[in-house]
C-alpha positions, -999 to 999 in steps of 0.1 A, spaced: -123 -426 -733 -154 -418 -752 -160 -382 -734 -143 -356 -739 -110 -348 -717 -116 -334 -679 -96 -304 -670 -65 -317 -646 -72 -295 -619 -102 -316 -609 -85 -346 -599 -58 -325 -586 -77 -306 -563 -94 -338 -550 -58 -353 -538 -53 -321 -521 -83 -323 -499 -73 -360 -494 -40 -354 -485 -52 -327 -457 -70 -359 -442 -44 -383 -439 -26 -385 -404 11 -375 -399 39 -406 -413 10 -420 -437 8 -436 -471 -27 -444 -494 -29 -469 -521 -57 -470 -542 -64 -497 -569 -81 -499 -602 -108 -521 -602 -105 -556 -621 -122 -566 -656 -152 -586 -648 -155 -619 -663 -186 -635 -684 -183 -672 -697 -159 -687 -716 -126 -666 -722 -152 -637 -719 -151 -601 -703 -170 -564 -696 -156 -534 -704 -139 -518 -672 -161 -503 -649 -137 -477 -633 -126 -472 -595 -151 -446 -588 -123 -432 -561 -96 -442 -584 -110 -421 -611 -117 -392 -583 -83 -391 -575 -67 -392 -609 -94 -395 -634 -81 -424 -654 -97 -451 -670 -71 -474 -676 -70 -514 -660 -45 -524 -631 -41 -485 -625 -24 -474 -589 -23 -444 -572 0 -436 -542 0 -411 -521 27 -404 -495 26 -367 -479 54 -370 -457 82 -389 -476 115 -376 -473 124 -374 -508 99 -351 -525 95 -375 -556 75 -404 -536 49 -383 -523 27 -387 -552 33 -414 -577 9 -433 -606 14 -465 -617 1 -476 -651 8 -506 -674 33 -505 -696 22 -514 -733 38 -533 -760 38 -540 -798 8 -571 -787 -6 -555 -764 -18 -526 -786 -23 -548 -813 -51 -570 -794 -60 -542 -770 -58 -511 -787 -37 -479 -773 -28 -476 -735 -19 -442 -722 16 -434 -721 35 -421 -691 29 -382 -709 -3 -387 -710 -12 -401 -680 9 -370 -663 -18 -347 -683 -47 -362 -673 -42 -366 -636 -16 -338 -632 3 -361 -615 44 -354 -622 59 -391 -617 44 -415 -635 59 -453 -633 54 -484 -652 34 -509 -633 63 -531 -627 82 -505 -600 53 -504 -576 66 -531 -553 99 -518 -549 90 -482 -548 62 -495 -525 87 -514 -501 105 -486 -495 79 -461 -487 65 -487 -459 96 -488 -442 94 -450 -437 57 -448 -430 37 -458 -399 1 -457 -412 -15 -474 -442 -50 -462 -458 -59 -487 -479 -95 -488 -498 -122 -511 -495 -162 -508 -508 -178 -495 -475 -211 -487 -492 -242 -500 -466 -260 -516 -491 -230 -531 -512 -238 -573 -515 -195 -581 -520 -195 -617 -529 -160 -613 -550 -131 -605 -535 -115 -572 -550 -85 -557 -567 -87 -539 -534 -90 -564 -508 -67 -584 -523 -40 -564 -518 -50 -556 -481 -48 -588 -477 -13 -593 -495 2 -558 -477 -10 -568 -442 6 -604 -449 39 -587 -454 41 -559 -434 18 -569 -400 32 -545 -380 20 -513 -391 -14 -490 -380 -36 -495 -406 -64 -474 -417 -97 -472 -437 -98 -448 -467 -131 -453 -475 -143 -428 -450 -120 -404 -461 -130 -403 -498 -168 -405 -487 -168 -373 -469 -148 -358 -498 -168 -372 -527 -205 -362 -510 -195 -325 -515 -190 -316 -550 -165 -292 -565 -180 -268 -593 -160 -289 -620 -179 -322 -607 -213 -298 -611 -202 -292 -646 -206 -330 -657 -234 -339 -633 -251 -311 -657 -241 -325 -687 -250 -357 -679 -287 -343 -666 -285 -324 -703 -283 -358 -723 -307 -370 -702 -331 -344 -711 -324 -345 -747 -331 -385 -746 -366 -380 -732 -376 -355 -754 -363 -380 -781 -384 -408 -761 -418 -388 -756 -424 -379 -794 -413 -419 -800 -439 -435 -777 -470 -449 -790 -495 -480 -788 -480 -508 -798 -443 -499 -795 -417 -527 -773 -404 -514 -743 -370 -525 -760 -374 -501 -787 -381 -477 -763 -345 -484 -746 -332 -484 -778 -342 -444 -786 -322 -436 -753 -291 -451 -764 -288 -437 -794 -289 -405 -778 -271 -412 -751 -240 -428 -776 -247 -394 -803 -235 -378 -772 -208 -397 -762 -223 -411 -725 -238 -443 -717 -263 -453 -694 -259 -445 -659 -273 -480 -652 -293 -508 -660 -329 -483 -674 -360 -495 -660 -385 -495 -692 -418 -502 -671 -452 -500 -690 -486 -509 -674 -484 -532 -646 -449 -533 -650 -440 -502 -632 -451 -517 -601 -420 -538 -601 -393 -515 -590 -362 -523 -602 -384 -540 -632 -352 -548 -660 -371 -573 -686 -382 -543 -710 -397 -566 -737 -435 -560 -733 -456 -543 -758 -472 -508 -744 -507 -507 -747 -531 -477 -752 -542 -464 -721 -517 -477 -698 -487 -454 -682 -451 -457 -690 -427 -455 -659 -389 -443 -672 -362 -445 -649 -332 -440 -668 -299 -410 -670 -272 -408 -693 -240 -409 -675 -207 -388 -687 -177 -385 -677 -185 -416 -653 -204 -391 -636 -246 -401 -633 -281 -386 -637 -307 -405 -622 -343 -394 -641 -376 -405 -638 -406 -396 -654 -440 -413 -663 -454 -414 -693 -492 -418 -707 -487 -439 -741 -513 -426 -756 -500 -393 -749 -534 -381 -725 -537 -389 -687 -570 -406 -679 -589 -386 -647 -576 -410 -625 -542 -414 -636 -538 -376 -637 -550 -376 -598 -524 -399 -592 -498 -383 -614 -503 -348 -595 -505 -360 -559 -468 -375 -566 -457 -340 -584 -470 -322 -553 -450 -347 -527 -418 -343 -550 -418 -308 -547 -428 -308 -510 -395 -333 -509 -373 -310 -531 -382 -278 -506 -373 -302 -478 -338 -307 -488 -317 -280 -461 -286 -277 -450 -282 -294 -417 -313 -319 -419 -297 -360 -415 -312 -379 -445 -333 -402 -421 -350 -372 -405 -358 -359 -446 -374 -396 -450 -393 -390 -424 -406 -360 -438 -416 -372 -470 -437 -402 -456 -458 -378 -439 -461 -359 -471 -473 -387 -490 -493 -402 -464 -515 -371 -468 -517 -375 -507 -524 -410 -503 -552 -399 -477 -565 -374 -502 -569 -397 -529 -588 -424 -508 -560 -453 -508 -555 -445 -474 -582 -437 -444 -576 -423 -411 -586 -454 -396 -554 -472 -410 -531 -440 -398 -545 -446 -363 -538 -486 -360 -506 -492 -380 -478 -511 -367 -452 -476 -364 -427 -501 -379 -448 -512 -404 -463 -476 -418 -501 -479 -437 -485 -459 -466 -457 -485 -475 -484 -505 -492 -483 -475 -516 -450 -461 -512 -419 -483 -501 -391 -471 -509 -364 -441 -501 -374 -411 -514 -333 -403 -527 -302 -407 -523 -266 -392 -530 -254 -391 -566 -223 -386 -583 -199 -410 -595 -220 -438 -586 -255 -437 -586 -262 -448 -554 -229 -423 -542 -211 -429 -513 -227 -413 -478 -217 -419 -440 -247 -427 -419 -258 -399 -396 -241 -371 -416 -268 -341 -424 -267 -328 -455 -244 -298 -465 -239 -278 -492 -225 -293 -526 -247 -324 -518 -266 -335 -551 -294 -357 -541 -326 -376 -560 -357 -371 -552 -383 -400 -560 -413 -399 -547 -437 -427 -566 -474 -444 -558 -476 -481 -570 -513 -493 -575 -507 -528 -589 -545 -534 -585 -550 -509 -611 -523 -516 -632 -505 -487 -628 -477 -466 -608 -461 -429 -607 -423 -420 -600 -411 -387 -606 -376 -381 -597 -352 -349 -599 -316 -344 -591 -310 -317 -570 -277 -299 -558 -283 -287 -523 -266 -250 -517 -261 -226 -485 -291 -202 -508 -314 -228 -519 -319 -258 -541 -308 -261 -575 -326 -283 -592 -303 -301 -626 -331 -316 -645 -353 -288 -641 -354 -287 -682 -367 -320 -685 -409 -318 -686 -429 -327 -662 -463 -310 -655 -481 -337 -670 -500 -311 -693 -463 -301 -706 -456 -339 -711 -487 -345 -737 -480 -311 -752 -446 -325 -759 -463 -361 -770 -480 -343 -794 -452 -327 -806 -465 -288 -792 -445 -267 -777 -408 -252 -778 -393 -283 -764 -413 -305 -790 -394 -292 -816 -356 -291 -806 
């Protein structure tokens, strides 16, 4: 693992609140993800089980947890599986954890080779009456191959048909949407890299520099610091930024034109999702700064928004009629097109499509049930953004905020963005200039 070594009592505080879920005569499995493929005899590096590494936090392929509460004999209630290496296998592969180590990361007690699980397995569903067994429940997942997970679903339900089974996805949801102060710590230090990467970024942009080189300066800093990117970093300069999830970054950015950066370092598997906009030049033109201002105002209207209590839908709500004001106030929109718009079709989306957050933690887009309101230990984005493709140019801003029962706390907070701090730091002025 490239980051440095989680405290055990994370993941083992996250099986306890699991285990206090899971009904009376149950078992949960849960699977490490596969390696995904390429071309040719090609592969990725593993992109880890985000409940898998909840649970346990290893890294490690063909991993499996299992979890039986009420077992008679005390040493199948909790039991890790890992692969078993060999003289080849760390020769082609490189080191795989050992059974001592895998006990001190997850602070799991038995750990077995990968080869007992079906007997050990066997024996625990002749005793239990309920089976959790994981699946990817997100809304907006597009699942077009089939899983570690559903595999085995589909394998355990062929052999043993005759049992209750049961969805751990919800479970793990509801747990994972409320974060514990050691999942706080790397969401911070994640949001810190970050940070560090656009003050590396903002005294690198200029005319004439490749949005490439620009992704370049963040990972450097986000490989100095031992993360990676949280996902794919959206590079958008000029017209560009109009394109949401715009991914090419290979054009040239031109003087006068703003630079949209949506990019976060992740560590720890655990993600910062930052945006900020950029002028290249390093000084907002009149109009841009408009623009750039009435989308600071509606992110901060959106952060203040963010309660205890309020359902995400109702919080969308909210922020469309925030920006539908700014986007009156700066003449895109007139009362006349407020007063005839289709109520399914809002005037403003012209301007403003999109959410205006989401949950985030071990994924990016984390995990949420529909209709839950928003509690405390919530981290949430907030992304506001105006897209004005006839102009050439669009604003995002976006923060990551943890929600709390005494107010918002607001992660990125360190990370500039008045836009008179942003071309003081372009111009290398200011305290944060010269870190």
């Amino acid at each position: 693992m490239r980051h440095a070594p989680i405290a055990k009592a994370l993941p083992t505080l996250n099986r306890e609140r699991l285990r206090a879920l899971l009904a009376p005569h149950s078992l949960a499995v849960v699977n490490a993800n596969d390696i995904p493929t390429t071309n040719s005899d090609g592969s990725t590096a593993l992109v880890p089980n985000s409940d898998l590494f909840y649970l346990t936090s290893v890294e490690q392929e063909q991993t499996i947890l299992l979890l039986a509460p009420d077992a008679c004999d005390e040493k199948l209630r909790e039991i890790l599986f890992i692969r078993e290496t060999s003289e080849l296998l760390a020769q082609w592969e490189g080191h795989k954890l050992t059974k001592d180590e895998a006990r001190a990361v997850s602070g799991i007690a038995r750990v077995e080779w990968l080869e007992q699980f079906p007997q050990i397995f066997r024996q625990l569903m002749s005793e239990m009456e309920n089976a959790y067994l994981n699946s990817n429940d997100h809304a907006r997942a597009t699942v077009e191959v089939e899983s570690r997970d559903a595999r085995f679903v589909r394998e355990t339900q062929r052999q043993f048909p005759l049992h209750t089974y049961r969805r751990l996805a919800p479970l793990l949801r509801t747990l994972r949407l409320v974060k514990s102060e050691h999942e706080i710590a790397l969401l911070e230090r994640a949001c810190a890299i970050t940070r560090d990467s656009y003050e590396r970024v903002a005294r690198f942009v200029r005319p004439g520099v490749n949005e490439c080189e620009i992704e370049a300066e963040f990972a450097h800093e986000y490989i100095r610091q031992r993360g990676k990117f949280s996902y794919q970093p959206i590079i958008a300069s000029g017209k560009n930024a109009c394109v949401l999830h715009y991914l090419a970054n290979d054009q040239p950015c031109n003087s006068g034109d703003l630079l949209l950066l949506d990019v976060g370092a992740s560590y720890a598997n655990y993600n910062a999702d930052v945006t900020r906009t950029l002028p290249v030049n390093g000084k907002f033109s009149r109009r841009q700064r408009q623009v750039y201002d009435a989308v600071l105002r509606g992110l901060r209207q959106c952060t203040d928004a963010l309660v205890p209590g309020k359902k995400p839908r109702d919080w969308q709500k909210e922020a469309e009629a925030f920006m539908e004001k700014e986007l009156l106030a700066l003449g895109l929109l007139k009362p006349r097109d407020i007063k005839k718009q289709d109520p399914d079709k809002p005037a403003l989306k012209k301007f403003f499509m999109h959410g205006v957050g989401h949950p985030l933690g071990l994924d990016v887009h984390d995990v949420m049930a529909p209709g839950v309101p928003m509690a405390p230990g919530w981290v949430m984005t907030v992304e506001p953004g105006i897209y004005l493709p006839d102009e050439g140019f669009a604003v995002r801003l976006e923060d990551d905020i943890l929600i709390t029962a005494h107010g918002n706390v607001n992660l990125t907070r360190d990370i500039p963005i008045e836009a008179s701090d942003i071309e003081a730091l372009m111009a290398g002025r200011g305290e944060k200039a010269r870190r």
